[in-house]
Structure formats: structure tokens, C-alpha cells
C-alpha atoms as an extended CHARMM CRD file, in Angstrom:
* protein
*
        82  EXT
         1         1  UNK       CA              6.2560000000        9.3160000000       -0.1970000000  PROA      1               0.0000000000
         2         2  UNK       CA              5.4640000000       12.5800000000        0.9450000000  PROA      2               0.0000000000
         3         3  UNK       CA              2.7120000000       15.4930000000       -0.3090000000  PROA      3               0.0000000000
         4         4  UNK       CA              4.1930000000       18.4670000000       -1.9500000000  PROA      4               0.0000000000
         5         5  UNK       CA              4.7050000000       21.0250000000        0.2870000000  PROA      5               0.0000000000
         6         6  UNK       CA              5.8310000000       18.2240000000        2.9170000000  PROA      6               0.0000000000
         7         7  UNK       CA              8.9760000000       16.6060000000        3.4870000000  PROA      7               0.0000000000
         8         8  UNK       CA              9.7100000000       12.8700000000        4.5520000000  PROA      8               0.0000000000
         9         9  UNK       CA             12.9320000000       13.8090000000        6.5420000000  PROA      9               0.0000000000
        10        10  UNK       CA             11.6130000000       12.3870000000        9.5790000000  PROA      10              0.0000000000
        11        11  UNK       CA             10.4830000000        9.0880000000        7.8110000000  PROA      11              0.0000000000
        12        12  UNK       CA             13.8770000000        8.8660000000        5.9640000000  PROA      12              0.0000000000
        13        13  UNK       CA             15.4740000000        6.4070000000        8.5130000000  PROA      13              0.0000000000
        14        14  UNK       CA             12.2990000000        4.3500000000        8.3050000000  PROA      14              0.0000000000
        15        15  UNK       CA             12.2410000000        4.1600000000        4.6650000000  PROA      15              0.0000000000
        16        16  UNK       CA             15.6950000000        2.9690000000        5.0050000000  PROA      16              0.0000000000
        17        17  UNK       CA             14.9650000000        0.3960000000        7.0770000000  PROA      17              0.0000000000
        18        18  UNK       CA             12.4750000000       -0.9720000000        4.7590000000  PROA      18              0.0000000000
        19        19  UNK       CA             14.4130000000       -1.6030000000        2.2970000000  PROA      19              0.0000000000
        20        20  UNK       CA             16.8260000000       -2.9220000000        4.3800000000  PROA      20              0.0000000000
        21        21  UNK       CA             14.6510000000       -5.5470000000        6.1570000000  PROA      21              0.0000000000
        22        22  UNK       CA             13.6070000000       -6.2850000000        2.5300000000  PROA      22              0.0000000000
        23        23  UNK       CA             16.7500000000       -6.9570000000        0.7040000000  PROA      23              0.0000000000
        24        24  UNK       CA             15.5240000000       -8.1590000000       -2.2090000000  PROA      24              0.0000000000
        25        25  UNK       CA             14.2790000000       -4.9520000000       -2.8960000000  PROA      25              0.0000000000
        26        26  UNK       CA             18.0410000000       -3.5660000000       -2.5120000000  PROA      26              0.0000000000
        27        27  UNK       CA             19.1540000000       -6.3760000000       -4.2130000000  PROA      27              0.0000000000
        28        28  UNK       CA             16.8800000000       -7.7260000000       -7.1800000000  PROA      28              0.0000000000
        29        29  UNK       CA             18.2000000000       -5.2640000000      -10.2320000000  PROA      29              0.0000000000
        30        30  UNK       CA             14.5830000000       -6.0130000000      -11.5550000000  PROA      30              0.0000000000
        31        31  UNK       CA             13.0600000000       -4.2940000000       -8.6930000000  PROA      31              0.0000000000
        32        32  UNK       CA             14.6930000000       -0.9690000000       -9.4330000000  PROA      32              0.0000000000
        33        33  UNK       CA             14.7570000000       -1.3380000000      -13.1910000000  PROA      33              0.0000000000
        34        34  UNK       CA             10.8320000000       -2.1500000000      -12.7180000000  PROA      34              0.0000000000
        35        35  UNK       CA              9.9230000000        1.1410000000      -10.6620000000  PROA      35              0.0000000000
        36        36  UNK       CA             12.0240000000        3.3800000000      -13.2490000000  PROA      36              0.0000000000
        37        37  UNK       CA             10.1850000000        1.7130000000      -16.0550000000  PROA      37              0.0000000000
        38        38  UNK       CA              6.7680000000        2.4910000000      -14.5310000000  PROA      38              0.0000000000
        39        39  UNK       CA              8.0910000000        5.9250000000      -13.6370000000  PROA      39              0.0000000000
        40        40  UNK       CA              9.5600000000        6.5470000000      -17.6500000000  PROA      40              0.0000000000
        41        41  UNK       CA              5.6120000000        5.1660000000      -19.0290000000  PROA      41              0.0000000000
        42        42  UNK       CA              4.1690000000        7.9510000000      -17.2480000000  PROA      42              0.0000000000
        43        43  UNK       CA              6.0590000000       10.6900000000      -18.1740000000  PROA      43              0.0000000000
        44        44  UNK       CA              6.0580000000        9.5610000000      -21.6750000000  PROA      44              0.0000000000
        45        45  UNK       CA              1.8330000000        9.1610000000      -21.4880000000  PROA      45              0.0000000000
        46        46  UNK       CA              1.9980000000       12.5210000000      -19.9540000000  PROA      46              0.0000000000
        47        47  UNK       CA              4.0730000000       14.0420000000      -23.3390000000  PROA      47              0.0000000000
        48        48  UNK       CA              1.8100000000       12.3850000000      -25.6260000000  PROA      48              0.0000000000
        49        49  UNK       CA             -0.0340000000       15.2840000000      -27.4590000000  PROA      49              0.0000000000
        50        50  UNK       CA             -2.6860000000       12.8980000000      -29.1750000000  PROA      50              0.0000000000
        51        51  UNK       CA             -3.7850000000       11.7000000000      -25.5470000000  PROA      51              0.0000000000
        52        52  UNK       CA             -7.6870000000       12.4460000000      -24.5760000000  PROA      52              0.0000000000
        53        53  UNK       CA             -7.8060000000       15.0850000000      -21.8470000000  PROA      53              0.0000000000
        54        54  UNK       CA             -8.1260000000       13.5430000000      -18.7030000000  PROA      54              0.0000000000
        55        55  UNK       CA            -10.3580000000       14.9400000000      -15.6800000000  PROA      55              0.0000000000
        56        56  UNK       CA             -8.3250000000       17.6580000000      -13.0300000000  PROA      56              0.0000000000
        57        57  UNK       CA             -8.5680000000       14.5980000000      -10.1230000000  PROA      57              0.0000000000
        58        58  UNK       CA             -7.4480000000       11.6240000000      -12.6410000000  PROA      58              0.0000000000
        59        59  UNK       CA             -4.1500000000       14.2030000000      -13.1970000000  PROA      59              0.0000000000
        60        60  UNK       CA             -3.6380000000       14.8590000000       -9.5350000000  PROA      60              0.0000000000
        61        61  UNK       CA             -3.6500000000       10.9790000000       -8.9170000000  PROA      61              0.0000000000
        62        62  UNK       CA             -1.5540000000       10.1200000000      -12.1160000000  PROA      62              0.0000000000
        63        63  UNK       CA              1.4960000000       13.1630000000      -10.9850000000  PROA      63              0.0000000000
        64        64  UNK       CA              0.8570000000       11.3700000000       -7.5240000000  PROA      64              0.0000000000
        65        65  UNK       CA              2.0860000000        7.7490000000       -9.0080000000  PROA      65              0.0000000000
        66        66  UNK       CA              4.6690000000        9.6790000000      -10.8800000000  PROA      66              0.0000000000
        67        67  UNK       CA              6.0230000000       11.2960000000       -7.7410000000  PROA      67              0.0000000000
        68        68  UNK       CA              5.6580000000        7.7530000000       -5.6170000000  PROA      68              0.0000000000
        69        69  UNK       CA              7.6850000000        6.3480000000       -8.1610000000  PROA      69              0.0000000000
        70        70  UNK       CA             10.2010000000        8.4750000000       -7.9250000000  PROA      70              0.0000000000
        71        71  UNK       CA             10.2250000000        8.8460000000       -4.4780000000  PROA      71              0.0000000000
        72        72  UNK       CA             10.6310000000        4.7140000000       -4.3030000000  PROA      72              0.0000000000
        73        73  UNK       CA             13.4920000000        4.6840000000       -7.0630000000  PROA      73              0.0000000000
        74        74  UNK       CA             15.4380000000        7.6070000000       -4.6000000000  PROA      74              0.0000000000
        75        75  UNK       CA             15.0510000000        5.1790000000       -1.4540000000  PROA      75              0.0000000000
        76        76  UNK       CA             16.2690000000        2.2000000000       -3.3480000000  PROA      76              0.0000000000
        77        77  UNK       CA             19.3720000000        4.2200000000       -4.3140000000  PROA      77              0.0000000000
        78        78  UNK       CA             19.8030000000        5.8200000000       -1.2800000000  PROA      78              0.0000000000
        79        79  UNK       CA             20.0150000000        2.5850000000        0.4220000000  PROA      79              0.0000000000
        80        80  UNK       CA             22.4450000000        1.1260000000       -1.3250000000  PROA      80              0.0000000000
        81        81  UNK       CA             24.5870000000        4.1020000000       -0.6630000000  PROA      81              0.0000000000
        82        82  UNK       CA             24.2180000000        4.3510000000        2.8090000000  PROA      82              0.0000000000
């Protein structure tokens, strides 16, 4: 995962061999399907109108896990295409 602003370009080939070391992260269809279900919660929690207002650094961590999700979901992918 990488800050916005940043890129993870140079880390790229290490993410990929992550997952690669790790198979069954390429290769359980739970693993992925898990990440992209944690990913679709927050975005719906973040759409939910009748939702308290949470404090400024509780929103900059929860976009965080919403963008290390998706960052994660993008490597497993990318893997399996590579």
C-alpha cells in the first residue's frame, strides 16, 4: 500500500512476490472474495446517511483501510495475470 501522493512502483515486484511465495493467497477464491467483501462494507458504511459523524482522524484511518483493501485486491489480480 502506498500514501496518496506516493506510488508503489518500486515495491510492485515485491508485492508480487508475496503473493507468489504465498500461493494460497493467489489461489484460495475465499481470500480474494474476503478482501472485496471488507472493501464493499466500507464503502457502503461510508454511504450510510443515518451514520454518527465520526472524528477527522477516525476518517483518515477508515479511507486508509479502504484504500489497503483495494490496493491488496489489485495485487491479488495482478498476480494472477502476470
Amino acid at each position: 500500500h502506498f500514501e496518496e501522493g506516493e506510488t508503489n512502483l518500486q515495491r510492485h515486484p515485491q508485492l508480487l512476490d508475496l503473493v507468489r511465495q504465498n500461493r494460497w493467497l493467489e489461489e484460495d477464491p475465499g481470500a480474494m472474495e474476503l478482501i472485496c467483501q471488507i472493501h464493499n462494507l466500507h464503502m457502503k458504511s461510508e454511504e450510510d446517511k443515518g451514520r454518527p459523524p465520526v472524528a477527522p482522524a477516525q476518517e483518515k484511518l477508515e479511507n486508509r483501510f479502504r484504500h489497503m483493501c483495494l490496493s491488496a485486491v489489485n495485487t491479488l489480480a495482478a498476480s494472477k495475470k502476470a
